[in-house]
N, C-alpha and C positions, 0 to 999 in steps of 0.2 A: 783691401780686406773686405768680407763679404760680409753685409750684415746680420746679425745674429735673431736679434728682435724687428723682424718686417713688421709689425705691427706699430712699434713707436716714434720709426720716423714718421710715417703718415697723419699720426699722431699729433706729433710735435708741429709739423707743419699747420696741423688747425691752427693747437696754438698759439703759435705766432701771427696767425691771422685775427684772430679774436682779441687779440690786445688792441688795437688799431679798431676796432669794429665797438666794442666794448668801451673804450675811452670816450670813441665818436659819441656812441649814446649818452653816456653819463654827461658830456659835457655840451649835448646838443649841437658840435659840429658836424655836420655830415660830412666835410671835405675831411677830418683825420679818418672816419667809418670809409669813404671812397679811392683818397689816395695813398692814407698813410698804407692799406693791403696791398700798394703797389712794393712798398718798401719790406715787407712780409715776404717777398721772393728769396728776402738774404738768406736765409733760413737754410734753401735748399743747397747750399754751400756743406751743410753739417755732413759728416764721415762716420763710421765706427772705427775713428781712430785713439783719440784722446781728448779731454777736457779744454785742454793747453788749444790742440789743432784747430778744434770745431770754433772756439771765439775768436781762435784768430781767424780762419777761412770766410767767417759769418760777417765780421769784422770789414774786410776787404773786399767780400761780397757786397757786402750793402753800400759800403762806402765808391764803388766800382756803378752801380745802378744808380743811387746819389749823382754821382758825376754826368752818367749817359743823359741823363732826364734834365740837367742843368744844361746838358750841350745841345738835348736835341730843341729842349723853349727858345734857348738862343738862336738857334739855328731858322726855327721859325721867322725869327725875326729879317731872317735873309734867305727865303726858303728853295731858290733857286740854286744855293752851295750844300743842299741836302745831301744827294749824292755823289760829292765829291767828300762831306766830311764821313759822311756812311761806310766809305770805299778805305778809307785811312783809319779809319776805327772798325771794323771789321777785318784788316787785312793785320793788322798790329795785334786785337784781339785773337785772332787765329793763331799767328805765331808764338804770341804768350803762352797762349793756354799750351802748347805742345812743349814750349821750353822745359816750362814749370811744371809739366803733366798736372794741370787741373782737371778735376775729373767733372764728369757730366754732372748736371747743364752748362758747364766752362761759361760761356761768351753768351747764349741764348738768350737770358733773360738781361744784359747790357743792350744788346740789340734793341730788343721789344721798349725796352724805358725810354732806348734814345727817340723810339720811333713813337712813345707815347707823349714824351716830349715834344716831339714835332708838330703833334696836333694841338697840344696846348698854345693859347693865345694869351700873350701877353702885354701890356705894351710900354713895359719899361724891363732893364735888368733886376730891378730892388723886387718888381711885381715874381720877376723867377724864381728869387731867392727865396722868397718869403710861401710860396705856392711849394716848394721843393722843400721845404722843411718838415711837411706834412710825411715826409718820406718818415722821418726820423721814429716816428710812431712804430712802424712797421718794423724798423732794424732793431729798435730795442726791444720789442717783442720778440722780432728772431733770436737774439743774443738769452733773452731770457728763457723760450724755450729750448734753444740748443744746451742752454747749461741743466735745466732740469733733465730733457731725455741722457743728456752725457753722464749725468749721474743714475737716473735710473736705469740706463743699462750696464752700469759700473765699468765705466768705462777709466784704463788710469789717468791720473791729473796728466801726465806727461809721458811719452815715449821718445825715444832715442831717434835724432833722424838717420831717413836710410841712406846711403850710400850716395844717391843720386842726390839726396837734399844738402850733402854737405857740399858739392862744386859749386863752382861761384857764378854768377849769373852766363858770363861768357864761356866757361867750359861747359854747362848748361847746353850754350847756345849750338856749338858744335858738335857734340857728340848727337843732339837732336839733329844737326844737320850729315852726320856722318850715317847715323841708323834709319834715317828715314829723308832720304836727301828729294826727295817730292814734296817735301812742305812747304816751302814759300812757293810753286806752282798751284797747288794748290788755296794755298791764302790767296794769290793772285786773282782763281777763279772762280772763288767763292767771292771774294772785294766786286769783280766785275760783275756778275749774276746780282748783288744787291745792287750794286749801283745803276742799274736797269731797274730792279723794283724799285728802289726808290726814287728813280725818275718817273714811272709810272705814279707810285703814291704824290709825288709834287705832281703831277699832271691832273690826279683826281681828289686834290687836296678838299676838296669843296664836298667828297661824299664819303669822307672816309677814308681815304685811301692808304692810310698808313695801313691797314689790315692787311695789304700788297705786302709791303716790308714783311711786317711779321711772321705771315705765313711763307712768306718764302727763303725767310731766318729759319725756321719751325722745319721746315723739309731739309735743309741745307743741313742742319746739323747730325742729320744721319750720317753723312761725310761719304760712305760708299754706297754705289750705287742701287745695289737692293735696298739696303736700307732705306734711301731715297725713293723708292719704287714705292716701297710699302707705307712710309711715312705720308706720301701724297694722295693715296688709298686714305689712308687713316684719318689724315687731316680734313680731306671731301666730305667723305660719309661721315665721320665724326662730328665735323661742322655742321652738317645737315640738320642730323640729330638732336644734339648741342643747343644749336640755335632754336630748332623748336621747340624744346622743352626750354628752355632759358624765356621766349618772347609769352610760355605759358604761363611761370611763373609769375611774369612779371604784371601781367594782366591779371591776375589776382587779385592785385592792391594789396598783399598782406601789409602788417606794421610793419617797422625795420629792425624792431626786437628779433620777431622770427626768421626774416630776410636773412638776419645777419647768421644764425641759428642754421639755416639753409648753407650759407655761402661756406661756413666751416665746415658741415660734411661735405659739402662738394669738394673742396679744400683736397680734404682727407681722401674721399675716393680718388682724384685726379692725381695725388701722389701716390696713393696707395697699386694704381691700374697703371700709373707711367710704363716701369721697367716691363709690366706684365704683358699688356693692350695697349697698342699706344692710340689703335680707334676707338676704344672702351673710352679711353682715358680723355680723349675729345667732346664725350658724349658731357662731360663736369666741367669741360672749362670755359665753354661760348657760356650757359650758365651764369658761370660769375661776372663774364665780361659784361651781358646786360645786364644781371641785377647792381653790379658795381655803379652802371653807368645811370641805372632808375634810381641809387642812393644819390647821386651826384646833381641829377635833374630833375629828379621827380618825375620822372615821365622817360620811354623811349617810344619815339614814333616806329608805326610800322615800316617808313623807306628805310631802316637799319637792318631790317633782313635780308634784302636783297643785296645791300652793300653789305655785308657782313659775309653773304655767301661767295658773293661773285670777286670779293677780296681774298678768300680761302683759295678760290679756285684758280684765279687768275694770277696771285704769288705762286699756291705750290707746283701746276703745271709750267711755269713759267723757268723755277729752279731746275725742276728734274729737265725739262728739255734742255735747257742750256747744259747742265752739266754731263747729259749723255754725249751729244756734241761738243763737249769741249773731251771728253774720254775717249769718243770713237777719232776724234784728228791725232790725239795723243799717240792712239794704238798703232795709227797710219806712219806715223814717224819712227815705228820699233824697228831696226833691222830686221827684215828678213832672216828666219832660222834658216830655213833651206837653201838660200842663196848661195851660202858656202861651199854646198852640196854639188852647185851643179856646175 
């Protein structure tokens, strides 16, 4: 169902970001202001469906991002099995999302957590648990702004499932494989294209290098291949953009009242320009990832631009090629029309 009010999801996504941002202050932790807006993603779960839907979807959302950013700390801790768990959680993610038709952003931002996970250092499991709670900030924010936009678009408490929601996981599972029998090919070759970037990101763990994953999560999820074309367009130049206006800001020194003031419109336009621009919509999100990252350290050095870029470029060129080449051997495999012919 198409949304009615485009104005109040983007809206609502502030704030869910501003809970987490807002509590940080009051209670002088920077790390709820820096990670709990990683758990503020849940958010983008919410529908113009019903009341009922959006907590639960918000719910499972957040609690799905919860888990990636638990698996990808741990993971660190044995960082050379990156892309093999990457390759089984994206390839499992992929098929989910198409059983259950989750609707965009599905799997994307599960991705990006596991892979912000990855970067975090820890050096106990209790140290993960305890760093990963900060999530929690962000999904109760989501939960509570999904319920207020749910009502202020008067949306009903509950609708009737459709048709496809009442089969059971497994009838689910094949008639998805009946209408659309390219999808685990598909998960297969999106699993592999990460698992490349993520061995790339393990290879440049020491400069960044998860920004490989991400961005070429980020491209990947256009799923065909224009969209893929124009996604890695978007993401370049966007990133470009983005990034220098983000390292402007940040040399600033504003306080983190306003920062945070900052980080909520940005919020808002990056959801607001997604569906619209998706290279608009890049120009709001390097932005938040340095200012997030100057709430967390105080400081971002200047070698984070150049890692920052050349991770945008080197994941999203990295996706589209591989997936044109995994399309054009596919093509090669079609029978011959004409064959018959002659």
């Amino acid at each position: 169902m198409k949304d009615k009010n485009t104005i109040l999801r983007p809206l609502g996504s502030g704030l869910a970001m501003a809970v987490p941002l807002v509590i940080g202050i009051l209670t002088n932790d920077l790390k709820i202001s820096s990670v709990g807006t990683m758990g503020a993603f849940s958010y983008l779960a919410f529908q113009h469906r019903s009341l009922a839907y959006n907590m639960k979807a918000i719910s499972i959302h957040g609690l799905s991002l919860l888990t990636a950013f638990i698996l990808g700390a741990g993971t660190a801790m044995i960082p050379w099995s990156a892309p093999f768990i990457i390759s089984i959680l994206s390839f499992a993610a992929f098929v989910a999302s198409k059983v259950f038709r989750i609707p965009k952003p599905d799997y994307f931002f599960v991705i990006m957590l596991y892979a912000t996970g990855f970067n975090f250092q820890a050096d106990s499991f209790v140290g993960i648990l305890h760093h990963s709670t900060y999530l929690l900030y962000g999904i109760a924010g989501s939960l509570f702004s999904g319920c207020l936009i749910s009502l202020l678009e008067k949306l009903p408490h509950k609708i009737p499932k459709e048709r496809y929601q009442q089969l059971s996981a497994v009838d689910k599972y094949y008639l998805t494989m009946y209408e659309h029998p390219n999808t685990l090919v598909k998960a297969l070759h999106f699993s592999m294209v990460l698992f490349i970037a993520t061995y790339i990101a393990y290879l440049l763990r020491g400069s960044n290098g998860y920004w490989v994953l991400i961005s070429a999560a980020a491209v990947l999820a256009g799923e065909h291949m224009d969209r893929i074309k124009n996604r890695t367009v978007g993401r370049v130049v966007g990133g470009i953009v983005g990034i220098m206006l983000g390292f402007l800001l940040v040399t600033l020194g504003l306080p983190l009242e306003i920062n945070a003031v900052i980080l909520v419109i940005l919020n808002i336009l990056t959801e607001f320009y997604m569906p619209i621009n998706y290279m608009v919509a890049n120009f709001f999100t390097n932005p938040q990832v340095l200012l997030l990252m100057a709430i967390g350290t105080n400081f971002v050095p200047l070698e984070l631009i150049p890692m920052r870029l050349s991770g945008a470029l080197i994941g999203s060129l990295l996706a589209m090629c591989l997936i044109f080449v995994m399309e054009y051997c596919l093509q090669q495999l079609q029978p011959d029309k004409g064959a018959s012919d002659r």
